[in-house]
Legacy VTK file of the C-alpha trace (Angstrom):
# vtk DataFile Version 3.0
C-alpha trace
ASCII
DATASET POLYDATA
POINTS 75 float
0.000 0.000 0.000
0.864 3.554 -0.611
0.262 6.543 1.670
-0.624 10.035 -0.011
-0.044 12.711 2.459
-1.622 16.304 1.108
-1.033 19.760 3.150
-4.451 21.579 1.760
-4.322 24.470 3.207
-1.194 24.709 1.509
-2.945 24.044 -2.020
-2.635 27.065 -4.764
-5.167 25.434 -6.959
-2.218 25.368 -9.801
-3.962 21.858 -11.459
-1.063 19.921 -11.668
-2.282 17.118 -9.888
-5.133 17.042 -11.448
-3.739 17.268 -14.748
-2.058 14.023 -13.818
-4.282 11.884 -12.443
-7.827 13.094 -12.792
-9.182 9.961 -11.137
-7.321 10.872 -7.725
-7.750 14.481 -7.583
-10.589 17.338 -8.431
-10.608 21.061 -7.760
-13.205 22.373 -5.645
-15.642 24.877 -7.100
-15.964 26.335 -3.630
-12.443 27.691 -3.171
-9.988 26.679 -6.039
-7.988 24.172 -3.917
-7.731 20.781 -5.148
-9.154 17.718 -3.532
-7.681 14.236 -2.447
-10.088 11.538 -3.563
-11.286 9.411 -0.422
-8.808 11.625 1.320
-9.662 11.303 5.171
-9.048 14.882 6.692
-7.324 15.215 10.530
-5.708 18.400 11.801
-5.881 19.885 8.018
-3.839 16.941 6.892
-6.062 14.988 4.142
-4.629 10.899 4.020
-5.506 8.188 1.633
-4.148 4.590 1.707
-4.000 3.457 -2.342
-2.449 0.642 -3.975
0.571 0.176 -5.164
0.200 0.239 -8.735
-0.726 3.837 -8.228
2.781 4.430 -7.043
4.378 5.705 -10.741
1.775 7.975 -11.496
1.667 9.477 -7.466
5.284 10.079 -8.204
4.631 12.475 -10.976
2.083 13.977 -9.099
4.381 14.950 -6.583
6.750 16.166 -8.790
4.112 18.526 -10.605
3.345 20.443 -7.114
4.706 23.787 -7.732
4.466 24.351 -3.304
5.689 20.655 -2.881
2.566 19.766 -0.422
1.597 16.250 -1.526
3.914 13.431 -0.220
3.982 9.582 -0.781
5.291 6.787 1.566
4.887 3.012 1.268
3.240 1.333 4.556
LINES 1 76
75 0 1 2 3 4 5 6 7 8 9 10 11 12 13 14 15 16 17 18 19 20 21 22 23 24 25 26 27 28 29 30 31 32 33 34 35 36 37 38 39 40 41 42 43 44 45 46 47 48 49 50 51 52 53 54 55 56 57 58 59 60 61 62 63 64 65 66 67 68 69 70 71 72 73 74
């Protein structure tokens, strides 16, 4: 399993994510941010446990974020 760790309140809305993998991320119409797909939100921190073969594409993801906020750890 992977981890995704995403810092929200962090988000600029830039897309980049999204622009990556559409089917893990969407931007919110409310404020511009972008949301983590069955992300589970504590202290502002949003988590989601995925598999692995997620793990190539999660890597580009991270490497897209312009304010380096999304993080990815194997458990």
């Amino acid at each position: 399993m992977v981890q995704i760790i995403f810092h929200r309140a962090k988000c600029i809305g830039c897309n980049g994510c999204v622009e990556v993998d559409p089917n893990r991320w969407r931007v919110s119409k409310k404020d511009g941010r972008c949301n983590l797909v069955e992300g589970k939100e504590k202290k502002g921190i949003y988590r989601a446990l995925v598999h692995e073969d997620e793990y190539s594409r999660l890597e580009q993801v991270v490497a897209n974020c312009p304010v380096k906020i999304i993080q990815i750890e194997s458990v």
